[in-house]
N, C-alpha and C positions, 0 to 999 in steps of 0.2 A: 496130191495130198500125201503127207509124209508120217501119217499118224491120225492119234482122234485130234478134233478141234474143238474148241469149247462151243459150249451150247449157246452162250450170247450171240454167233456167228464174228464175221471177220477171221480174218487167217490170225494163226496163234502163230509168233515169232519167236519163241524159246517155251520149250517144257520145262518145268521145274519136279523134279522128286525128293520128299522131305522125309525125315526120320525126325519123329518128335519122341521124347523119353519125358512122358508125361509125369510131373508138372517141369516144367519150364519152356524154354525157345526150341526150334530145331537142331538137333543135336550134326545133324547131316545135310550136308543140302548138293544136289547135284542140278546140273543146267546143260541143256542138250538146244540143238538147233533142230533136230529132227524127231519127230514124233517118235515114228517107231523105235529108234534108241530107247528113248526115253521110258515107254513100256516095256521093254525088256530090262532094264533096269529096274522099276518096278518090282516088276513080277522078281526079278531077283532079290531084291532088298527081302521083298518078303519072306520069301526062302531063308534068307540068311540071318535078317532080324527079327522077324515076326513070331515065329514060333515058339511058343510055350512062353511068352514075356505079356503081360497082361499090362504094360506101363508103355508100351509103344503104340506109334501110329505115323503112319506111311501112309502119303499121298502123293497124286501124280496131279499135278495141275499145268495147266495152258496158259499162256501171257500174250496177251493181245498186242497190239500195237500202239496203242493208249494206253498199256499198262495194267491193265484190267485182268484179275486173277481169276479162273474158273477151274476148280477141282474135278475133275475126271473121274479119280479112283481113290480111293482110301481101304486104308487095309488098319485094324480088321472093320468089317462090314458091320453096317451100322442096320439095325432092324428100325421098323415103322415106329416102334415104341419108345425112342432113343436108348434104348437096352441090345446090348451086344448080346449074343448067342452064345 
C-alpha cells in the first residue's frame, strides 16, 4: 500500500489534494499516483495555505477505480457540531 485508501475499500488509483477559497470551485488541484505523495502534500498545502485564512479548505481525497471520490483529510477540521474550532 502506498498511502491511506478510502474507507469504501478497493485500491484508490490516484490521490487527489484540493485548495478551495471558499465560496467558489477548487482554486488548486494536485493529482498523485501514490499515496504517501499525496499526504505530504497535504500536510504541506496546509502549512503554506491554511494558516490564519478562514475562506480556505484543503482536502486529501482517494479515487477508486470506478471513480468514486472518498475524502480522507480536510483541513481545517470540522468538529461534531459542523462548527470549526
Amino acid at each position: 500500500m502506498n498511502g491511506p485508501q478510502p474507507a469504501t475499500g478497493g485500491e484508490a488509483v490516484a490521490y487527489h489534494v484540493t485548495i478551495r477559497y471558499r465560496p467558489g470551485p477548487p482554486g488548486i488541484r494536485g493529482t498523485w499516483a501514490d499515496g504517501g505523495i499525496a499526504e505530504r502534500k497535504f500536510t504541506a498545502f496546509v502549512g503554506r495555505y491554511g494558516t490564519g485564512a478562514d475562506d480556505v479548505r484543503i482536502e486529501l481525497l482517494a479515487e477508486a477505480a470506478a471513480g468514486q471520490l472518498t475524502v480522507l483529510r480536510v483541513w481545517p477540521p470540522e468538529s461534531t457540531t459542523g462548527h470549526r474550532s
